[in-house]
C-alpha positions in Angstrom: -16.1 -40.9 -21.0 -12.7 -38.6 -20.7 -11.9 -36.7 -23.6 -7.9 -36.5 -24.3 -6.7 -32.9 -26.2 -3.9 -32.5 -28.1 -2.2 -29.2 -28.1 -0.8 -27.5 -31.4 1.2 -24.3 -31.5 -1.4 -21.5 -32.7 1.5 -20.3 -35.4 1.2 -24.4 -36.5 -3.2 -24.2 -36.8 -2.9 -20.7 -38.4 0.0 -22.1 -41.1 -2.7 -24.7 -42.1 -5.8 -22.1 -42.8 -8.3 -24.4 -40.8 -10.5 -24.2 -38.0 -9.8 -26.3 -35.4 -13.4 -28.7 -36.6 -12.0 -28.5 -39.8 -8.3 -29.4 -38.1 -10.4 -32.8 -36.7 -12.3 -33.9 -39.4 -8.7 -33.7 -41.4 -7.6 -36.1 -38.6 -10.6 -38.3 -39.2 -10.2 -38.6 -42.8 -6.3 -39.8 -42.8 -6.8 -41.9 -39.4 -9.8 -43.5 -41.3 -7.9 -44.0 -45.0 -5.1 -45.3 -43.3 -7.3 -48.2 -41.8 -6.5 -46.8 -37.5 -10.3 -45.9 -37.1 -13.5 -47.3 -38.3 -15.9 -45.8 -40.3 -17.9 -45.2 -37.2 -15.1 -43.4 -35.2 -14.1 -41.7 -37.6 -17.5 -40.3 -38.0 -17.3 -39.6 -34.2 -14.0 -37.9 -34.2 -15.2 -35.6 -37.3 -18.4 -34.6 -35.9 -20.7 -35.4 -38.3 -23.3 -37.5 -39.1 -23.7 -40.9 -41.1 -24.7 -39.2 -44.2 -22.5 -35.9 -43.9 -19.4 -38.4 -43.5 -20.2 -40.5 -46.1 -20.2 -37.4 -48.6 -17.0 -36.2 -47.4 -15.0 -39.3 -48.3 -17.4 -39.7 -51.4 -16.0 -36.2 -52.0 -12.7 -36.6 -51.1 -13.1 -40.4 -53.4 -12.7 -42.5 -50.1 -14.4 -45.4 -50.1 -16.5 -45.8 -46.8 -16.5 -49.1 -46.0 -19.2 -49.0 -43.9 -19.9 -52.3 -42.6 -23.0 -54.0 -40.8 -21.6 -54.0 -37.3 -20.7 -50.3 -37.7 -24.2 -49.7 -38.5 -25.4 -51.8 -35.8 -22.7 -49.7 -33.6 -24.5 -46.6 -34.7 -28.2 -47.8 -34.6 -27.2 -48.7 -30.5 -25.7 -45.3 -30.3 -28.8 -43.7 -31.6 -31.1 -45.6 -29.4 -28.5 -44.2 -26.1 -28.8 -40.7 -27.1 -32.7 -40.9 -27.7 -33.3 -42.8 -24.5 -31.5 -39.6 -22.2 
């Protein structure tokens, strides 16, 4: 799978105090909120696990929404990564 990269003016990361995973998991939060990605690519694009996500928007009070085929999604995704 490719990976696509944004680029962002170093003056623009520094003005916002974050790191750059910090920079994505921001990202991940409003794409998610805002209904664009699913709980599950959200995840994905925050780098972080289920449970890790799922305190964050608890955190944040975001609702995760998690639904069965996202957890099936997941589960399938877990098997792939233990199988290599």
């Amino acid at each position: 799978m490719g990976m696509a990269q944004i680029e962002i003016p170093q003056h623009l990361v520094q003005a916002t105090r974050l790191t750059i995973p910090e920079l994505r998991r921001e990202l991940a939060i409003a794409l998610f909120q805002q209904g664009r990605l699913s709980f599950g690519k959200a995840r994905e694009m925050a780098d972080m696990d289920i449970w890790a996500f799922q305190q964050l928007l608890g955190s944040r009070g975001i609702s995760p929404h998690y639904d069965l085929a996202e957890y099936e999604a997941d589960l399938q995704t877990i098997r792939e990564i233990g199988e290599k």
